[in-house]
KEKE-3310 file (N, C-alpha, C; in steps of 0.2 Angstrom, whole numbers, plus 5000, padded with zeros to 4 digits):
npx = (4885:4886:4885:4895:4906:4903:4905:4920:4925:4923:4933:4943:4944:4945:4957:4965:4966:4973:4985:4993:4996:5003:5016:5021:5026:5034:5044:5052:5056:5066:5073:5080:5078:5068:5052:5042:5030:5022:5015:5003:4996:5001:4993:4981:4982:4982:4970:4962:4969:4962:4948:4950:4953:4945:4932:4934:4942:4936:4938:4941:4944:4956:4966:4964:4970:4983:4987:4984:4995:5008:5008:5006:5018:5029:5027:5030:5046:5049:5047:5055:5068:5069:5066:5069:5081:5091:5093:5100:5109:5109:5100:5087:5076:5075:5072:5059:5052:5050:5045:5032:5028:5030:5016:5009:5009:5002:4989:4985:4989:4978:4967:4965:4962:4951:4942:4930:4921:4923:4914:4916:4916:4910:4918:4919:4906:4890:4891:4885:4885:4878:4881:4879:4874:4882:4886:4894:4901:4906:4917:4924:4931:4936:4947:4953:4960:4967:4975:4982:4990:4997:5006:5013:5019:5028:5033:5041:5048:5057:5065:5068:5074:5087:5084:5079:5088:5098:5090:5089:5104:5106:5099:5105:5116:5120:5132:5141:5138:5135:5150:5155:5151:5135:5122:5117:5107:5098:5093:5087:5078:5068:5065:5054:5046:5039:5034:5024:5018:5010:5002:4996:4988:4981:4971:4965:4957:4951:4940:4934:4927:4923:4916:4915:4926:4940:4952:4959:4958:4969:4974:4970:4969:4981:4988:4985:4989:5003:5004:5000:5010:5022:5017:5016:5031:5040:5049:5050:5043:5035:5028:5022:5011:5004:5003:4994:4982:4976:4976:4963:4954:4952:4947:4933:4930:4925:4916:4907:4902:4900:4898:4899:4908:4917:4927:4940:4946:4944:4952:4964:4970:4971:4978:4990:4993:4999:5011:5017:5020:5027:5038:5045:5036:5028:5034:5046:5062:5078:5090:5107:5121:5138:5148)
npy = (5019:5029:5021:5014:5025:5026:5015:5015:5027:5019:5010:5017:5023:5013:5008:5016:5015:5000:5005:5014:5005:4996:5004:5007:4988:4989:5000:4995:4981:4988:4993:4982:4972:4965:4957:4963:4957:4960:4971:4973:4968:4982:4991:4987:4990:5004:5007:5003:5012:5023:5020:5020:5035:5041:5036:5036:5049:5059:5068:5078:5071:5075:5078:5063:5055:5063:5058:5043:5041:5043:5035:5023:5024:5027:5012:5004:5009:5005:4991:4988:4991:4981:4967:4967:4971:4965:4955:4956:4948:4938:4922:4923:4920:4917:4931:4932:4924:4930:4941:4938:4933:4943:4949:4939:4942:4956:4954:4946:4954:4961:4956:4951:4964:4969:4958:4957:4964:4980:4994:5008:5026:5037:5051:5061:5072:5065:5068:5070:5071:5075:5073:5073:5059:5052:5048:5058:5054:5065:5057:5049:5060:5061:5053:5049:5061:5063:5051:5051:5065:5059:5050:5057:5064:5055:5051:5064:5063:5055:5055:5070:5073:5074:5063:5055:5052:5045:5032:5026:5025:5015:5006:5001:4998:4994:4989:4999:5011:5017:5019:5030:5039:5039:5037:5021:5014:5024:5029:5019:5016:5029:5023:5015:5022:5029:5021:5013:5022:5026:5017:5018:5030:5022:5014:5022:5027:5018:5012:5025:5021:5009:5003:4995:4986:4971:4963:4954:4961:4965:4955:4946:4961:4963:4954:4957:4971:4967:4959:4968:4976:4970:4965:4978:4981:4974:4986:4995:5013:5021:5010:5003:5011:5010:4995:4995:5002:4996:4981:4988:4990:4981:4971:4980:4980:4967:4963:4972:4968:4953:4939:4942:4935:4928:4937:4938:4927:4930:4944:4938:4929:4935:4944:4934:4930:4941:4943:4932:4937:4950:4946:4953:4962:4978:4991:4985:4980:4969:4969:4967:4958:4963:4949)
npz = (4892:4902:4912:4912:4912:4928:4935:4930:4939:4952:4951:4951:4960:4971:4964:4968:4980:4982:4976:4983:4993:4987:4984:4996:4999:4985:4988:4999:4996:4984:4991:5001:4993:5001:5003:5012:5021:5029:5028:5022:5034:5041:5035:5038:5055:5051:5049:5061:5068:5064:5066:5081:5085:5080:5086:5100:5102:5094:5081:5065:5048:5044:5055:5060:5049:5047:5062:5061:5049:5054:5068:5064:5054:5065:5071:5060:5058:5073:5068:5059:5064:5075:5071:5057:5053:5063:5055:5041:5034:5034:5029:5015:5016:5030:5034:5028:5034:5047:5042:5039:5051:5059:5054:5057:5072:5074:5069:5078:5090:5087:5087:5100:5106:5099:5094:5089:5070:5069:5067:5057:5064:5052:5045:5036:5026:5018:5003:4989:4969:4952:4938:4922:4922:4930:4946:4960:4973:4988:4996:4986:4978:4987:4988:4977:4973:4985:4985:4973:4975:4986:4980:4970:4979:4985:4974:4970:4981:4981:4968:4969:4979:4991:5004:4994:4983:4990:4994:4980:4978:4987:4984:4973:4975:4990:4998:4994:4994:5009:5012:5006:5014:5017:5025:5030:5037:5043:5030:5028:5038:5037:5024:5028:5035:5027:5018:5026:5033:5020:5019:5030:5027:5017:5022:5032:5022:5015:5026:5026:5016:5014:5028:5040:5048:5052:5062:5052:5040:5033:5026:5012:5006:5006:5000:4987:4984:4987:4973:4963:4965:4962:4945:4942:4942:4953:4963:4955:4960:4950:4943:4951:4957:4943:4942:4953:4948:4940:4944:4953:4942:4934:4942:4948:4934:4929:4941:4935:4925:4926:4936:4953:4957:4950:4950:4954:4950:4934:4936:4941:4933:4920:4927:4928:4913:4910:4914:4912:4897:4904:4912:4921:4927:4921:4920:4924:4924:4920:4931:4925:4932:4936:4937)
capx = (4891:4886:4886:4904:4909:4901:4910:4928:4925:4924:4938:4950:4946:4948:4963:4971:4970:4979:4993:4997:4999:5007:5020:5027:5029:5040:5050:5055:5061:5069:5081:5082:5077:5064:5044:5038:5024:5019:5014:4996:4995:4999:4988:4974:4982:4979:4963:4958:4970:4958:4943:4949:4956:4938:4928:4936:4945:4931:4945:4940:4948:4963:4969:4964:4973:4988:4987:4985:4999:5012:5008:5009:5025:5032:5028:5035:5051:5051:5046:5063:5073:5067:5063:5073:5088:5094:5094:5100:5115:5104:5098:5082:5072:5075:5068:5051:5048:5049:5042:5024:5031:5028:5010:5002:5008:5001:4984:4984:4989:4972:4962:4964:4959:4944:4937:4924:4921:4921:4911:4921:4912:4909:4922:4916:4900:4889:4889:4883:4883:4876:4886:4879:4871:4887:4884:4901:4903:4913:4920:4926:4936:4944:4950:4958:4966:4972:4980:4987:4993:5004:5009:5013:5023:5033:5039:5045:5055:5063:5068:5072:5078:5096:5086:5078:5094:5101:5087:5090:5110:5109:5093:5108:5123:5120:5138:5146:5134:5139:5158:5153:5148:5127:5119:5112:5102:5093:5090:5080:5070:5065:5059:5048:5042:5036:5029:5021:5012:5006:4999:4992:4983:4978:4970:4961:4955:4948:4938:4930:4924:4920:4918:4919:4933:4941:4960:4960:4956:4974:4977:4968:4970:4989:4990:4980:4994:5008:5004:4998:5018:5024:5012:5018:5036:5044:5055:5047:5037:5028:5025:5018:5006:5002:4997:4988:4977:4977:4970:4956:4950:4951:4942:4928:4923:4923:4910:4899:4898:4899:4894:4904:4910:4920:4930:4945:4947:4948:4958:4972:4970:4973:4987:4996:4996:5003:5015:5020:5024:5031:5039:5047:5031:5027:5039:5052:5069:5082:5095:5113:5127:5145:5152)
capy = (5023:5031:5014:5014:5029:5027:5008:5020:5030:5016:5007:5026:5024:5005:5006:5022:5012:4998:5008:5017:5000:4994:5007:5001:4988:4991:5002:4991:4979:4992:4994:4978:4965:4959:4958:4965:4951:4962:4976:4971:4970:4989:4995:4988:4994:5013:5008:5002:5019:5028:5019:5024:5040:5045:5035:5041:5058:5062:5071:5076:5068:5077:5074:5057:5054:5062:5054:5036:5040:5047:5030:5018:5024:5024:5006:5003:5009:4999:4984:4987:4991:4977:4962:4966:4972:4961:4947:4959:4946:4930:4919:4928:4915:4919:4938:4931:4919:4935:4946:4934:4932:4949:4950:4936:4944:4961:4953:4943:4960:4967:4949:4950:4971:4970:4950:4955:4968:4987:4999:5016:5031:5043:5058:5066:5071:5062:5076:5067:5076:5071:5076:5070:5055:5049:5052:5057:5058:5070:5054:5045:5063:5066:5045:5048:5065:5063:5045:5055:5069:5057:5047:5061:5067:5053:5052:5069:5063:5049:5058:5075:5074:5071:5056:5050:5052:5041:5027:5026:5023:5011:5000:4999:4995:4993:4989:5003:5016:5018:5021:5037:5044:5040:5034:5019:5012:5030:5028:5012:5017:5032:5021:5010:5027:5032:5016:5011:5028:5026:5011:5017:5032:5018:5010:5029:5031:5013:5011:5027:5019:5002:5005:4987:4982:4966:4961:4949:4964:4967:4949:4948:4966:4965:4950:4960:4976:4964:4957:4974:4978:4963:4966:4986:4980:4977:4990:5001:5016:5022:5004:5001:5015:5007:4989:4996:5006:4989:4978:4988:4994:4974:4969:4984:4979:4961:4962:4975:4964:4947:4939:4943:4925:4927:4943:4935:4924:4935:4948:4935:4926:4941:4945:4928:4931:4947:4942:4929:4938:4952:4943:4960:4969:4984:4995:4982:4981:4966:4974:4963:4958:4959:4942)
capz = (4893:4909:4920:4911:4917:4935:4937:4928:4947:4956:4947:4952:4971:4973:4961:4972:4989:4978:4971:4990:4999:4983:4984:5002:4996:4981:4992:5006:4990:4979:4995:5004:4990:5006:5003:5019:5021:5036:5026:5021:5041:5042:5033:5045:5060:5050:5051:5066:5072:5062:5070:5089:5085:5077:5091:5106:5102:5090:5078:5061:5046:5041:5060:5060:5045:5051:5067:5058:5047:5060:5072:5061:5052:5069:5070:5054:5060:5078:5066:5055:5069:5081:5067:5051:5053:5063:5050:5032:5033:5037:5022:5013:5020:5037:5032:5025:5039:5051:5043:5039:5058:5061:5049:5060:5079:5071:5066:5086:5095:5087:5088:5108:5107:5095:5092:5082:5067:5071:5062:5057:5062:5046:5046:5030:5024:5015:4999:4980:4964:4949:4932:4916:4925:4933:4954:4961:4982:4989:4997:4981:4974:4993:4990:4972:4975:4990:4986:4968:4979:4991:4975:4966:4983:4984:4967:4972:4988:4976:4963:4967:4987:4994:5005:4988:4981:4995:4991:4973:4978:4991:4980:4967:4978:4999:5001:4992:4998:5016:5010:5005:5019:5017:5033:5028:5043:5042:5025:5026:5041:5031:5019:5032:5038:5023:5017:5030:5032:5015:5019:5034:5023:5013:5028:5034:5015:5014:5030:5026:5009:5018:5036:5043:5047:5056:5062:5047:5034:5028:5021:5007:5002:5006:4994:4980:4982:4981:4966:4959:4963:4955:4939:4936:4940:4959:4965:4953:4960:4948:4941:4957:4953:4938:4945:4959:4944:4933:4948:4954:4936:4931:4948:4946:4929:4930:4945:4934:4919:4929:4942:4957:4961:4944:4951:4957:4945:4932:4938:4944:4929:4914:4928:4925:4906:4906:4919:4905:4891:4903:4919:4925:4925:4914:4922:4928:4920:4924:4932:4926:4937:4935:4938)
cpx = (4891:4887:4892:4907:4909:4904:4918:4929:4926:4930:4945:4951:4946:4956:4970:4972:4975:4987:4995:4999:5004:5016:5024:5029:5037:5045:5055:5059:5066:5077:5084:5084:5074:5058:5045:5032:5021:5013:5007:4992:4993:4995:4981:4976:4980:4973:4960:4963:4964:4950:4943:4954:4948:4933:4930:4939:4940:4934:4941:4944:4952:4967:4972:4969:4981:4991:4989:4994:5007:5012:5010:5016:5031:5032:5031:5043:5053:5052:5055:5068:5073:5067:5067:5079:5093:5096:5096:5105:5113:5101:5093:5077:5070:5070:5059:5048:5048:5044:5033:5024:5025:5020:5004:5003:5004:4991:4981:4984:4983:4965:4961:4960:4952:4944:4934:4925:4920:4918:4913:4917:4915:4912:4921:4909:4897:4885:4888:4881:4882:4876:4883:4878:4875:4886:4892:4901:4909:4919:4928:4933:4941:4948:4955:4963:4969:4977:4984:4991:4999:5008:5015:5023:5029:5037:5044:5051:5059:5068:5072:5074:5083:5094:5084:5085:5097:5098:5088:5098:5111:5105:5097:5114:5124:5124:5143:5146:5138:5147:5158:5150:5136:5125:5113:5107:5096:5089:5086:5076:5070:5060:5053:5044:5039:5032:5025:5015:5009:5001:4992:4987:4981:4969:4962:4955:4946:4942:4931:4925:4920:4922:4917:4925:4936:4949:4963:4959:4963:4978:4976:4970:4978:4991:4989:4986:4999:5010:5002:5006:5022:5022:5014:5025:5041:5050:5056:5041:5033:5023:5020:5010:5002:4998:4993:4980:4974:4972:4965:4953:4948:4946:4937:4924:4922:4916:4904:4897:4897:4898:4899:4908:4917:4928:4940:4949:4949:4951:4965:4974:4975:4981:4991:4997:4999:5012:5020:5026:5030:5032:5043:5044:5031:5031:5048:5058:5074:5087:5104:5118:5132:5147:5160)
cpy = (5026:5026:5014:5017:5029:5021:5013:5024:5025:5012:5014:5024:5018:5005:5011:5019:5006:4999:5012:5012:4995:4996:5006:4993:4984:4996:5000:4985:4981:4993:4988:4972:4961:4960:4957:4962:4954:4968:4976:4971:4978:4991:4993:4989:5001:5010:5008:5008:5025:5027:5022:5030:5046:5043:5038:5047:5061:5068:5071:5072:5070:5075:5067:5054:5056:5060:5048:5036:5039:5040:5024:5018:5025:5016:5002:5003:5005:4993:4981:4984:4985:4970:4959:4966:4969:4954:4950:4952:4939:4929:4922:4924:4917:4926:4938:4927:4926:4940:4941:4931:4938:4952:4947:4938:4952:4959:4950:4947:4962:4962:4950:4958:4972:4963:4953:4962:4974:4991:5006:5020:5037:5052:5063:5067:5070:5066:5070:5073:5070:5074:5069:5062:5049:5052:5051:5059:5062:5064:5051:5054:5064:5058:5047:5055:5065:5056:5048:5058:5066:5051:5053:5066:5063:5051:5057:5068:5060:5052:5065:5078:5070:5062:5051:5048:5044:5033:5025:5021:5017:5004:4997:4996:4999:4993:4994:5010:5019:5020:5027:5039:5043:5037:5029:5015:5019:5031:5023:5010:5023:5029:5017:5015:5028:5027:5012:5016:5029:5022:5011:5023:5028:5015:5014:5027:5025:5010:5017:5025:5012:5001:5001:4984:4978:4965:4958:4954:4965:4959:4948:4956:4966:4960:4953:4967:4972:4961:4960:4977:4975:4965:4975:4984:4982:4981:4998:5007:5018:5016:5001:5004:5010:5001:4991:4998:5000:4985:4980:4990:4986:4971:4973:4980:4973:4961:4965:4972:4957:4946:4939:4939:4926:4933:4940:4933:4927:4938:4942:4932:4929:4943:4941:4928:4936:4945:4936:4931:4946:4951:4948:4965:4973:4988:4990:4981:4975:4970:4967:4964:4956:4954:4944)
cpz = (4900:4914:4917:4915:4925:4938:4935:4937:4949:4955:4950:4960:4973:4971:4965:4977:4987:4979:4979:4993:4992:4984:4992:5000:4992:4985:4995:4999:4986:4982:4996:5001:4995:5002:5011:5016:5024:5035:5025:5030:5044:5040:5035:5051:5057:5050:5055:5072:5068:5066:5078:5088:5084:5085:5098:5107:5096:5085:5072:5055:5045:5046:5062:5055:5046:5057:5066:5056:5052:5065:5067:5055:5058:5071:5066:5054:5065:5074:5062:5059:5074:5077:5061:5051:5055:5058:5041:5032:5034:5030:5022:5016:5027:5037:5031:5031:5045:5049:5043:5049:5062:5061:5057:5067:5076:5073:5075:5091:5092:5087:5097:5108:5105:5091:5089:5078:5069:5067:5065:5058:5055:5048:5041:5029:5019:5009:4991:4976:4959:4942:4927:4915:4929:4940:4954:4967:4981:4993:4993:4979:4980:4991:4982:4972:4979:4989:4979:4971:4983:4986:4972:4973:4984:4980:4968:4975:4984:4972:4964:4975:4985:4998:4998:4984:4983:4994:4986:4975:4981:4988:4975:4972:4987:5002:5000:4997:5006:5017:5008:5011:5021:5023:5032:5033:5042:5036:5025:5032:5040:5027:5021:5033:5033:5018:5020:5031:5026:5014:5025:5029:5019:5016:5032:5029:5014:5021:5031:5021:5010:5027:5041:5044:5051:5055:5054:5039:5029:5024:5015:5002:5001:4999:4987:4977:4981:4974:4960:4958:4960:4948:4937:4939:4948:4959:4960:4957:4957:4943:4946:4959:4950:4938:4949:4952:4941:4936:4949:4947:4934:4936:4947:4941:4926:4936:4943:4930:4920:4932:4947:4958:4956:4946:4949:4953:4939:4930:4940:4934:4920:4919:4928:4918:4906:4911:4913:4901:4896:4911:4923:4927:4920:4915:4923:4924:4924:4923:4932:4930:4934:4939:4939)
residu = (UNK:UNK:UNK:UNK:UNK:UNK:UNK:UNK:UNK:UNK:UNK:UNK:UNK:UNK:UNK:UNK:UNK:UNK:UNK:UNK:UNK:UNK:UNK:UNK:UNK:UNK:UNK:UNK:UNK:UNK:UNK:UNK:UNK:UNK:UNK:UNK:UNK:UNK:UNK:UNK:UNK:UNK:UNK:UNK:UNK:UNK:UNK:UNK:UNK:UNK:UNK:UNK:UNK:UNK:UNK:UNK:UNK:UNK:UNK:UNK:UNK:UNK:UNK:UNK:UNK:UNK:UNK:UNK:UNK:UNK:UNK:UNK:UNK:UNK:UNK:UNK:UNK:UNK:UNK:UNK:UNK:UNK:UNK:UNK:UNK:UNK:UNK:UNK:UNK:UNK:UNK:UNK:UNK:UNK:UNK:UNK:UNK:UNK:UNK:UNK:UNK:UNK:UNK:UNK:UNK:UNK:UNK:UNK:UNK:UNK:UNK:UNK:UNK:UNK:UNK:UNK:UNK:UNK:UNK:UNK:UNK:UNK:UNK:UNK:UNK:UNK:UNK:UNK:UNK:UNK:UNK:UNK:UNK:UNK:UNK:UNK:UNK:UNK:UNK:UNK:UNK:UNK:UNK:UNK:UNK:UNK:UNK:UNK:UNK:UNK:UNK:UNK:UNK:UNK:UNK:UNK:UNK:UNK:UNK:UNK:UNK:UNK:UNK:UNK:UNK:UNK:UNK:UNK:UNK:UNK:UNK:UNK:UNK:UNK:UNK:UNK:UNK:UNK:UNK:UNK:UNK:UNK:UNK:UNK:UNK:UNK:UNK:UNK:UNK:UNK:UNK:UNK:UNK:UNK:UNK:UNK:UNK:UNK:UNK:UNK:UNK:UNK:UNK:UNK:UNK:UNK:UNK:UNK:UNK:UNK:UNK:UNK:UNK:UNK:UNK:UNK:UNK:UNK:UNK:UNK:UNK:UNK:UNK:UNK:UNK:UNK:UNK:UNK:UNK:UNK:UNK:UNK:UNK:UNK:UNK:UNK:UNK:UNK:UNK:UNK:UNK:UNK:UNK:UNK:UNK:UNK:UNK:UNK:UNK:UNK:UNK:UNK:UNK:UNK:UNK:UNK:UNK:UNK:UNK:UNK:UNK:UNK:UNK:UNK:UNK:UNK:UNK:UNK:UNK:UNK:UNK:UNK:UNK:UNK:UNK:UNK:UNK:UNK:UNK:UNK:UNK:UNK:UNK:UNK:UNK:UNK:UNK:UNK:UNK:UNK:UNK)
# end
């Protein structure tokens, strides 16, 4: 029961860095109907801003973290404005080849800067406790509260702001929206802003937790959070949640009770049957069109 428990933790702080780069995202879909392929990208740029933020301005975390977030959701907005927008009106294909466009000039701008693997200097301190024979760092509780915390915030902004409002209206009808008065260019670099800084906090959270890190880190994980938002239900937020928690809990406890090789497998595997019986996710709902 206690190596349960103690694998249940590490299943919470894998599954929170997940469910944050999950939720960019479902975002940028929920608006646009695009997968930002790029997005798995950003969230190793907040890394390796978190790396030279810490190594050369020697900044504790909280700054570093808003530092990270704050640059890389201005990137995220240049990327829209400069990348995507020109093409809303250009076959969806065009949009996917740009943005995995975007992904590998991303992964190339930090190949020329940093060739080899970095290692993150340590911005927290290395505190363990030891409750009823479960260890718990102070690292693992700041990674699941704080990614609750900016989950939890931007369910807020969705649901009970004027621009959440505005999001909601334009993910249901993009060509109506604007006719009323809403401003939707503002509206949907908003939403890069704030899903891309979620991703760069993803990025901060996860480099302290694994503090290696190379250009090439966000490909794999980025493929792992899409299919986590896929699996709780694209264009759903708090579905997006929900895969992200689903993924790493099924990857965690495949690796304690198997042999690691096995992980992968799996996890994708269990997520292609549920995907089966529920091909909209667990959140997801098909939304019918009048003809």
């Amino acid at each position: 029961m206690i190596y349960i428990l103690q694998q249940s933790l590490n299943a919470l702080q894998l599954g929170s860095i997940y469910a944050l780069i999950a939720l960019g995202y479902t975002m940028v879909y929920g608006i646009l109907t695009m997968i930002n392929f790029a997005h798995g990208d950003l969230f190793m740029v907040g890394a390796f801003f978190c790396f030279i933020v810490a190594t050369f301005f020697k900044l504790p975390f909280i700054p570093t973290l808003l530092i990270s977030m704050i640059g890389v959701g201005l990137l995220g907005v240049t990327i829209e404005r400069v990348a995507y927008r020109p093409l809303r009106q250009a076959p969806r294909v065009s949009a996917v080849i740009t943005a995995l466009g975007v992904g590998i000039l991303l992964e190339s701008v930090m190949l020329v800067i940093y060739p080899y693997p970095q290692s993150v200097p340590t911005l927290l301190p290395n505190i363990t406790w030891t409750i009823g024979g479960v260890t718990i760092s102070l690292l693992q509780i700041i990674i699941i509260l704080l990614s609750l915390g900016l989950m939890l915030l931007l369910d807020f902004i969705v649901r009970r702001t004027m621009v959440g409002m505005a999001m909601r209206a334009i993910s249901w009808d993009k060509s109506v929206v604007p006719l009323l008065g809403v401003p939707l260019n503002l509206v949907i670099s908003a939403t890069f802003a704030l899903g891309t800084s979620l991703g760069a906090a993803a990025g901060v959270m996860y480099s302290q937790a694994f503090p290696v890190i190379d250009p090439y880190m966000g490909v794999l994980i980025g493929w792992k959070a899409f299919i986590s938002a896929v699996v709780g239900g694209i264009g759903n937020i708090r579905g997006a949640m929900i895969g992200g928690f689903i993924l790493g809990g099924v990857e965690i406890m495949v690796a304690a009770f198997m042999p690691s090789t096995y992980r992968d497998f799996v996890a994708f595997t269990l997520l292609l049957i549920l995907l089966i019986f529920r091909p909209y996710g667990i959140l997801g709902q098909p939304r019918p069109q009048k003809v």
